[in-house]
N, C-alpha and C positions, 0 to 999 in steps of 0.2 A: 408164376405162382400156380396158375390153374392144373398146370401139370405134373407137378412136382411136391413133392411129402411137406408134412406139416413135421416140422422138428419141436418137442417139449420136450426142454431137461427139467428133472425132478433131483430134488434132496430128500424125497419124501415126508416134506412138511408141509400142515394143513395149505398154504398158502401156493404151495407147490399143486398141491392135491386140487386146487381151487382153477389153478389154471389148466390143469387137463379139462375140462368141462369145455374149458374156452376151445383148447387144441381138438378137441372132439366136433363142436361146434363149425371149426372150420373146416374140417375135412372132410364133415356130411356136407359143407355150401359148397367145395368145390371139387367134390367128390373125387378125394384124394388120399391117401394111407400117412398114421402120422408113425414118425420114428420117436421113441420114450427112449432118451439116454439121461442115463446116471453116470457121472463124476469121479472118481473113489481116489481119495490121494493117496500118495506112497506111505506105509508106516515108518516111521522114524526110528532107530534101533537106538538104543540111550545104555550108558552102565548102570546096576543098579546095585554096586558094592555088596557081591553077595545074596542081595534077597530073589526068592526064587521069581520069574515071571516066564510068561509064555514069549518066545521067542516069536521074531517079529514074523516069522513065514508061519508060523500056526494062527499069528493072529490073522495074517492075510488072506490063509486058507477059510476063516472062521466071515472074516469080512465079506469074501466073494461067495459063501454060498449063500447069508443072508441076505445079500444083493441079490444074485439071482433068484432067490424065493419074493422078494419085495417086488421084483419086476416083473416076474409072472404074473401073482397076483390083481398086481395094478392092470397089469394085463388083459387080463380072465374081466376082469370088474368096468376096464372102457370099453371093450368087446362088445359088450352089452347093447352098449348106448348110439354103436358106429352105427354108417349104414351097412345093410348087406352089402357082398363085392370087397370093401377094404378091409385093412390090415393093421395093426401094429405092429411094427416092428424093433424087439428090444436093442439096445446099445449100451455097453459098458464101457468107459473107457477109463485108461488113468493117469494121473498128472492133474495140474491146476486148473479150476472149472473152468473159468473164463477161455480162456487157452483153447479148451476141449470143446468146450461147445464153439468155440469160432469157426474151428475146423470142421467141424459137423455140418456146420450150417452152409458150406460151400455148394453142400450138395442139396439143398432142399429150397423150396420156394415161400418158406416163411418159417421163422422161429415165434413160440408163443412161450414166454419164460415169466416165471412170479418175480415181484418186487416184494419185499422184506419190510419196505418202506420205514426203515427209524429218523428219525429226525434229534437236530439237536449237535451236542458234541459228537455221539454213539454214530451219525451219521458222517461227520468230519473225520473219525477216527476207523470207520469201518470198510473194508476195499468192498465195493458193491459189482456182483458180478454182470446183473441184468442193466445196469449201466454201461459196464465193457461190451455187452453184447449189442447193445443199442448202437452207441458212438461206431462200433466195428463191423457188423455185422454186413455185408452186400446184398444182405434181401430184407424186404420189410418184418419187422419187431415188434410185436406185441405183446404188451409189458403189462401184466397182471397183479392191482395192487389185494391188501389185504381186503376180505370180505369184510 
C-alpha cells in the first residue's frame, strides 16, 4: 500500500465527492498519488417510431466531454488539498462499474469508494457497487458512508 496509488471512483455524487477528502487523506499519510476514475456505461440505441432524437454516438460524444470537464475540475479542486510532489491521476473507463473498478484496483494499493447506504427493500432490490468492490477487491477497501 505504502507504495502504490490510492484508487477513488467517483459518479460525481455528493457522497462520492465526500470520499475524495478521505482518498486525499490517504495519499498525503502515505505519500502516494491517487488515480480518480469515472465509470461511463454504453448508451443503449432504442427505436423511437419516427420521433427525431440524437443518435447514440452524439450522445456519447456529448457524455465524454462532460466527463472529461468533470474530471479535470474535480482535478484542479483535490490538487489543492494534496501534498506537494503527488499527482492525480484521471481514468475513464467503460462498461459496468463494479467490473471497471475491479480491474482498476489490480493496479493500486487501496481503493477508497462511497457507500450510497439505502436500507430497506431499495436496499434488497438495489445492485450495490462498493459492496462488489469490498467482497472482490485484492487490496484493502475503504467504504465511505453518507455525511
Amino acid at each position: 500500500m505504502r507504495t502504490r496509488d490510492v484508487l477513488c471512483p467517483t459518479d460525481f455524487s455528493a457522497t462520492a465527492s465526500h470520499a475524495l477528502k478521505y482518498a486525499i487523506e490517504m495519499a498525503n499519510l502515505y505519500h502516494v498519488d491517487i488515480r480518480l476514475l469515472h465509470v461511463t456505461s454504453p448508451v443503449k440505441s432504442a427505436h423511437f417510431y419516427g420521433i427525431s432524437v440524437d443518435t447514440p454516438a452524439s450522445v456519447e460524444q456529448e457524455l465524454s466531454h462532460f466527463v472529461e470537464q468533470k474530471m479535470q475540475a474535480i482535478k484542479a479542486e483535490m490538487q489543492q488539498d494534496l501534498a506537494k510532489g503527488l499527482s492525480i491521476n484521471t481514468v475513464v473507463r467503460h462498461g459496468e462499474a463494479g467490473a471497471e473498478i475491479l480491474a482498476e484496483s489490480e493496479e493500486v494499493g487501496m481503493v477508497v469508494i462511497a457507500s450510497h447506504g439505502s436500507r430497506g427493500l431499495s436496499d434488497f432490490l438495489r445492485h450495490h457497487v462498493s459492496q462488489e468492490v469490498v467482497r472482490f477487491a485484492k487490496c484493502p477497501v475503504l467504504v465511505v458512508k453518507q455525511p
